[in-house]
C-alpha positions in Angstrom: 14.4 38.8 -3.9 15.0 35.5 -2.3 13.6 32.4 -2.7 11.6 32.5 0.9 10.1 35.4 -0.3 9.2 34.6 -3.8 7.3 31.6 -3.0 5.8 33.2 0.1 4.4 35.8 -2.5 3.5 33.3 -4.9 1.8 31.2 -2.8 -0.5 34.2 -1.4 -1.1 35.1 -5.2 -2.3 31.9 -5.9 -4.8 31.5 -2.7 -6.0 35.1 -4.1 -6.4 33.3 -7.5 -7.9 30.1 -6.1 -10.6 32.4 -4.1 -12.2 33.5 -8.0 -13.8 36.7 -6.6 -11.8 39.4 -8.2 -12.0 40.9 -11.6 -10.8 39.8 -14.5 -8.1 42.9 -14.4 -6.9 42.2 -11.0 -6.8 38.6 -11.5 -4.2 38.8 -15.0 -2.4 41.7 -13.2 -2.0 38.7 -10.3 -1.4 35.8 -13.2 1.7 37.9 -14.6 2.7 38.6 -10.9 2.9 35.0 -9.9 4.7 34.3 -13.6 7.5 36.7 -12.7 8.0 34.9 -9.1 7.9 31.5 -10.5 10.7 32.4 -12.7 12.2 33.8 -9.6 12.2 30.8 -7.8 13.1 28.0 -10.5 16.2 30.4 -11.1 16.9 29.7 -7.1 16.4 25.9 -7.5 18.6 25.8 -11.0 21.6 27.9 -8.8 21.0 25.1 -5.9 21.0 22.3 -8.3 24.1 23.5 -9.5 26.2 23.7 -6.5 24.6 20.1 -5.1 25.7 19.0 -8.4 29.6 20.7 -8.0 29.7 19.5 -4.0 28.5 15.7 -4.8 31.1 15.7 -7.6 33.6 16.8 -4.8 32.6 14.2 -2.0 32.8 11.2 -4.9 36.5 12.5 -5.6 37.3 12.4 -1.8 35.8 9.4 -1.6 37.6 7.7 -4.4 41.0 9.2 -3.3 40.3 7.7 0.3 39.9 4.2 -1.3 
């Protein structure tokens, strides 16, 4: 699963959440839903981080070679 799609899901979960008329079931069955996605997505930011992390380390090495 993407990141797109995780947060869409997540973000539907928590309206669903936010709204308060469901029972108790549905709504922890939802909670442990959205837990799962939100690990889904930080995992997608962490990997981004990463490789803006690698490709600013790259651009400062250009940039001190060209000086």
């Amino acid at each position: 699963m993407n990141y797109e799609e995780a947060s869409k899901e997540l973000e539907q979960i928590v309206n669903k959440l936010e709204n308060g008329n469901l029972p108790m079931s549905e709504a922890l069955a939802l909670f442990e839903r959205g837990e799962e996605l939100a690990k889904i997505c930080f995992k997608h930011l962490d990997t981004a981080k990463g490789k803006l992390t690698i490709v600013k380390e790259e651009l400062g090495k250009l940039v001190e070679t060209d000086e």
